[in-house]
C-alpha positions, 0 to 999 in steps of 0.5 A: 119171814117164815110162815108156821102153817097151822090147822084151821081149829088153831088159826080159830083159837088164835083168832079167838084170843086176839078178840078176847085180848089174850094174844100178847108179846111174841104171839100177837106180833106173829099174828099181825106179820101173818095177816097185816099188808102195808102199802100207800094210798096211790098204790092201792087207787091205782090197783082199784082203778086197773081192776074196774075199768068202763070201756068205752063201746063203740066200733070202727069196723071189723075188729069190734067183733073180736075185741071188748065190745063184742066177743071179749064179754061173752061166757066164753072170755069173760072180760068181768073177771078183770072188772071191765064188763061195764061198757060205758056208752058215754064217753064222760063215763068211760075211761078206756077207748079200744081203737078197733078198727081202721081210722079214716082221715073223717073219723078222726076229729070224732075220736079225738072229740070223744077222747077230750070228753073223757075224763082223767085218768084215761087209756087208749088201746089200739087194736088190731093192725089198721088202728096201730099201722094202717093196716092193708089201708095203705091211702090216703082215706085212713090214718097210718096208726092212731098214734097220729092224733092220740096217746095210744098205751097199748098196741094189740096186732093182728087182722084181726086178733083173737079175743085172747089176744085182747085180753092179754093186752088189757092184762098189760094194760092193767100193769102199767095202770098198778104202775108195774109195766111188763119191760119191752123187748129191748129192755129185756134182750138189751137190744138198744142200738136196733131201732131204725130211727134212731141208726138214721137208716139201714146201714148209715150212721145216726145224725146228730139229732136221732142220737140225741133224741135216742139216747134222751129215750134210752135214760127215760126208758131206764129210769 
């Protein structure tokens, strides 16, 4: 549909008109093209949910500093522009857990206890590389990735990573709640067949059972 650009003066008249009940035929149905969106309820919960989400505040360690607990809501990034300033202390009113920071084995049943107390729906970013990977942590005191005891939807890298970085996480994040999640690099290069898992190894071929379990992710990831 082509949109006719029209002065301010005109689009007052002709929202004058429409008041008045004089827009008919041909004049009214290009009004309501021009100004009316369809869409269905889930989708505009869902855009409501992605632009007023309470993260829950609390830190692991040094990567708070960086993340959405600390530096992410100051002037300078300003975090209340996606609608997620309002810090939440109490996990029942929380619905965003930003893992920021690495995650020892006693840690771990807290986390999980705070993470059962919030309430549906609820989101989990790992931020920075000890709570994605351990980190330089590599022992037998801290957790190889939170991914071990939680459903974690966004990893954000980096020792530690910016604020911008961050936010370009939370942004993803936001995509996936609208329900629009940017593709991964795999499914954009269309590099299925690279995972070391799913080969069985470096140079060696897949057991029966990864190729299975591969090509059962695969059909989820393109469906």
């Amino acid at each position: 549909m082509e949109v006719e650009r029209r002065t301010l003066r005109e689009k007052q008249v002709a929202a004058r008109d429409l008041l008045r009940g004089d827009l008919e035929g041909e004049d009214l149905e290009r009004y309501v093209e021009e100004r009316v969106l369809t869409t269905t309820f889930e989708k505009m919960i869902d855009v409501a949910r992605a632009n007023s989400i309470f993260p829950l505040t609390f830190g692991l360690a040094c990567c708070a500093i960086e993340g959405i607990p600390m530096a992410a809501v100051t002037s300078r990034y300003d975090i209340a522009r996606f609608g997620a300033e309002a810090g939440r202390a109490s996990p029942r009113q929380a619905d965003l857990m930003v893992l920021s920071g690495r995650v020892s084995v006693k840690m771990a049943p807290v986390i999980r206890r705070l993470y059962d107390q919030m309430l549906e729906p609820k989101w989990v970013m790992a931020m920075g590389a000890c709570s994605s990977s351990g980190g330089m942590f590599a022992n037998y005191a801290v957790l190889q990735g939170a991914d071990k005891f939680l459903p974690v939807d966004i990893y954000v890298p980096g020792c530690p990573p910016r604020p911008e970085a961050v936010l370009y996480g939370f942004i993803k994040l936001q995509h996936q709640i609208i329900g629009n999640a940017d593709q991964g690099w795999r499914q954009r290069y269309d590099a299925y067949g690279t995972e070391e898992w799913a080969r069985g190894g470096p140079r060696s071929e897949p057991s029966p059972e990864a190729a299975r379990a591969y090509e059962e992710a695969r059909e989820l990831s393109l469906a």
